[in-house]
DOTOR-569316 format. One line per field, with one value per atom (N, C-alpha, C): x, z, y; residue in one letter; residue number from 1; atom name. Coordinates in steps of 0.001 Angstrom, whole numbers. Atoms other than C-alpha are relative to their C-alpha. Example, Ala and Ser with C-alpha at 12.3 -4.5 7.8 and 13.67 -1.06 7.14 Angstrom:
% DOTOR-569316
c1	(890 / 12300 / 900 / -820 / 13670 / -770)
c3	(0 / 7800 / 0 / -60 / 7140 / 730)
c2	(-1190 / -4500 / 1200 / -1190 / -1060 / 1090)
aa	(A / A / A / S / S / S)
i	(1 / 1 / 1 / 2 / 2 / 2)
at	(N / CA / C / N / CA / C)
This chain:
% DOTOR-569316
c1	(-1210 / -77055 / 1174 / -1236 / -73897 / 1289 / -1211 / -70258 / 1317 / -1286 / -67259 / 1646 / -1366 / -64059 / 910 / -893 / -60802 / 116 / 79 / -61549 / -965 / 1498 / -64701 / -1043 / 802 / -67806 / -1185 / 815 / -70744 / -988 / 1482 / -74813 / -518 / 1463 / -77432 / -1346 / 1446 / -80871 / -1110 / 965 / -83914 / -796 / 1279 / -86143 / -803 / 765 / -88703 / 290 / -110 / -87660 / 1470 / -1419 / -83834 / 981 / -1263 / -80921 / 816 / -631 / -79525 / 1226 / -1506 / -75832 / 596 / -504 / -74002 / 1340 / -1229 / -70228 / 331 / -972 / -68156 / 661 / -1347 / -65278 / -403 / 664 / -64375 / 130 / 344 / -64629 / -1355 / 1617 / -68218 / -955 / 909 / -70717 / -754 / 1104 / -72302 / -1327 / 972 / -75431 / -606 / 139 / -75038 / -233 / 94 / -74583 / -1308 / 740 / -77589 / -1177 / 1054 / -79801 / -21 / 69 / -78561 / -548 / 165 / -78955 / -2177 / 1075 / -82558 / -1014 / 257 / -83373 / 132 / -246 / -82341 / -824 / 508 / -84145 / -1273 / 1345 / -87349 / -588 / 824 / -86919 / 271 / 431 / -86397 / -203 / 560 / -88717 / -1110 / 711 / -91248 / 301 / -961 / -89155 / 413 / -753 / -87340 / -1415 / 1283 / -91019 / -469 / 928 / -92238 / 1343 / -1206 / -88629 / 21 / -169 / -88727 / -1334 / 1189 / -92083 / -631 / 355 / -91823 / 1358 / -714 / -90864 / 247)
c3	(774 / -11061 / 946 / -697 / -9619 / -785 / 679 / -10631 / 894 / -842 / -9884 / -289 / 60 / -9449 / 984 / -330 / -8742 / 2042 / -1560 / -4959 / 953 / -490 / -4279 / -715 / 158 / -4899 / -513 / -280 / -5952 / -306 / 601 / -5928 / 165 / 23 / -7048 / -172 / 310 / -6722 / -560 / -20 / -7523 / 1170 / -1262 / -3867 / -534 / 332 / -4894 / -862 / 1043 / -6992 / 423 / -586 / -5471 / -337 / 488 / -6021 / 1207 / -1277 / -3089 / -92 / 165 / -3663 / 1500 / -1225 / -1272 / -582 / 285 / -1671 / 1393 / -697 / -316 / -428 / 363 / -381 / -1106 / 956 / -3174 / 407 / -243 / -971 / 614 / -342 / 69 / -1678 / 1385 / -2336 / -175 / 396 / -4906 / 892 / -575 / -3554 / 1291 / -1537 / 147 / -216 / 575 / -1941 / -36 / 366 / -3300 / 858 / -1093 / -807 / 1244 / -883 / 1475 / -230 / 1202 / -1170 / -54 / 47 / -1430 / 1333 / -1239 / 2122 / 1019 / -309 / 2684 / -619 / 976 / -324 / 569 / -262 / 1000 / 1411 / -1160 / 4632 / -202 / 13 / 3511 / -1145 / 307 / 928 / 149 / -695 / 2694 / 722 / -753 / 4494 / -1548 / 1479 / 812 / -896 / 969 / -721 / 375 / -575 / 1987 / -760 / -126 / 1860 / -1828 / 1318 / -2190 / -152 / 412 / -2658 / 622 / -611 / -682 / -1021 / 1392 / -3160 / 944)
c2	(-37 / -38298 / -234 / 23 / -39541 / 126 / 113 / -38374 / -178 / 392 / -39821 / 577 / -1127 / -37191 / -1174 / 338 / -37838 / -281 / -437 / -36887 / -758 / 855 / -39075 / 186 / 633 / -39450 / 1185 / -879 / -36503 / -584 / 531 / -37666 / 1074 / -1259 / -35036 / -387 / 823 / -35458 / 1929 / -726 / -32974 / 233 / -201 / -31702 / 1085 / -1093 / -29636 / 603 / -354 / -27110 / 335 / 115 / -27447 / -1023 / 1309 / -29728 / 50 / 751 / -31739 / -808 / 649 / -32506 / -1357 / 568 / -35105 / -618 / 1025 / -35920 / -919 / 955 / -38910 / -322 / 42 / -40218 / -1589 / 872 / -42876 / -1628 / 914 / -45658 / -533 / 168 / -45562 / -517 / 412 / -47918 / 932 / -1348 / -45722 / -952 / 327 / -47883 / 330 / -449 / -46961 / 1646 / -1752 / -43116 / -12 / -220 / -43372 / -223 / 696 / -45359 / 1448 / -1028 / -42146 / 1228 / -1363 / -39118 / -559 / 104 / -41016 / 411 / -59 / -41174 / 1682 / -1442 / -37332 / 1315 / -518 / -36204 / 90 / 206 / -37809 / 1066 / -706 / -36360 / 1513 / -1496 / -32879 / 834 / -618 / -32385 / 945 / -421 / -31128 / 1818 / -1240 / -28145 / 798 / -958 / -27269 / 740 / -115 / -27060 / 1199 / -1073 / -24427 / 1443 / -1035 / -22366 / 311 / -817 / -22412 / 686 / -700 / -21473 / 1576 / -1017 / -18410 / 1239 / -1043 / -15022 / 1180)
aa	(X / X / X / X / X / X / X / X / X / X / X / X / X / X / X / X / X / X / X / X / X / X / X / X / X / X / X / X / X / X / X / X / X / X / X / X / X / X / X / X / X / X / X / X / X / X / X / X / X / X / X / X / X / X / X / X / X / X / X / X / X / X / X / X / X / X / X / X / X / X / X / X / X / X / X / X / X / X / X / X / X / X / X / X / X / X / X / X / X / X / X / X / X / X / X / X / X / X / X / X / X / X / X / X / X / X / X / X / X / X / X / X / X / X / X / X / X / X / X / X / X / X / X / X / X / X / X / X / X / X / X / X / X / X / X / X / X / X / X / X / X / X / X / X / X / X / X / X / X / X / X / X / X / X / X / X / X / X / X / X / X / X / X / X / X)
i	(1 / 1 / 1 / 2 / 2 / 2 / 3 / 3 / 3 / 4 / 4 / 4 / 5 / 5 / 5 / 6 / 6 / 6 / 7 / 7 / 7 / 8 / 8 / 8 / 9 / 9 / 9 / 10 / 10 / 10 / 11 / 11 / 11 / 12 / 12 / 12 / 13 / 13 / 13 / 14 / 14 / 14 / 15 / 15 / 15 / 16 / 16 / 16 / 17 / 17 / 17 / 18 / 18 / 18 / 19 / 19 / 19 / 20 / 20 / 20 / 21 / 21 / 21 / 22 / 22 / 22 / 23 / 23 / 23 / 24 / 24 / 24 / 25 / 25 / 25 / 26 / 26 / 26 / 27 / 27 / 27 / 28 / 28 / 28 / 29 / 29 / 29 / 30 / 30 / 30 / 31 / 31 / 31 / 32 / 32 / 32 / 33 / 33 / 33 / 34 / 34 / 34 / 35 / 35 / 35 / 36 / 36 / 36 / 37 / 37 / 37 / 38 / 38 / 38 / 39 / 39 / 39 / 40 / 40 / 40 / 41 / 41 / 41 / 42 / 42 / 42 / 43 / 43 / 43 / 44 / 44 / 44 / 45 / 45 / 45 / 46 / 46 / 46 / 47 / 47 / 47 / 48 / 48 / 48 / 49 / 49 / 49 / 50 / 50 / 50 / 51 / 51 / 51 / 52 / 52 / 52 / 53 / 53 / 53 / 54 / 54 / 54 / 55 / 55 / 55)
at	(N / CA / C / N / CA / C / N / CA / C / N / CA / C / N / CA / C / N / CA / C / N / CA / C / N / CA / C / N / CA / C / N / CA / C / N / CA / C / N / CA / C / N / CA / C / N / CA / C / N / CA / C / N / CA / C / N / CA / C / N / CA / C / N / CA / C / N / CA / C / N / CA / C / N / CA / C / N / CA / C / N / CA / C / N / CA / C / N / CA / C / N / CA / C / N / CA / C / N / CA / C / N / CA / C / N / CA / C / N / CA / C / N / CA / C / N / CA / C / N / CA / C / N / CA / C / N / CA / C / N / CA / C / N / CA / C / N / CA / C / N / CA / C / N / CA / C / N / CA / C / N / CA / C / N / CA / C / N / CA / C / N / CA / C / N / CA / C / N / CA / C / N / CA / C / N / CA / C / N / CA / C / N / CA / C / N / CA / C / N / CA / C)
């Protein structure tokens, strides 16, 4: 999900059972947003998976 505020830029994604926000400003391509928000998601699902699953 990406929303676009007055201020820049917000992308949310789903990691595990977490939500991985990333703002920028509103001159960065949403594409370069997203291609990054993807690429961040991937390298720390792994880590979010161990840290949620622990009660």
């Amino acid at each position: 999900m990406i929303i676009e505020c007055e201020d820049g830029i917000i992308a949310i994604t789903k990691v595990a059972s977490m939500l991985l926000a990333v703002k920028a400003n509103s001159s960065v391509p949403m594409g370069l947003l997203n291609a990054k928000l993807k690429a961040l998601s991937d390298y720390l699902y792994n880590p979010l998976a161990v840290v949620s699953s622990k009660e």
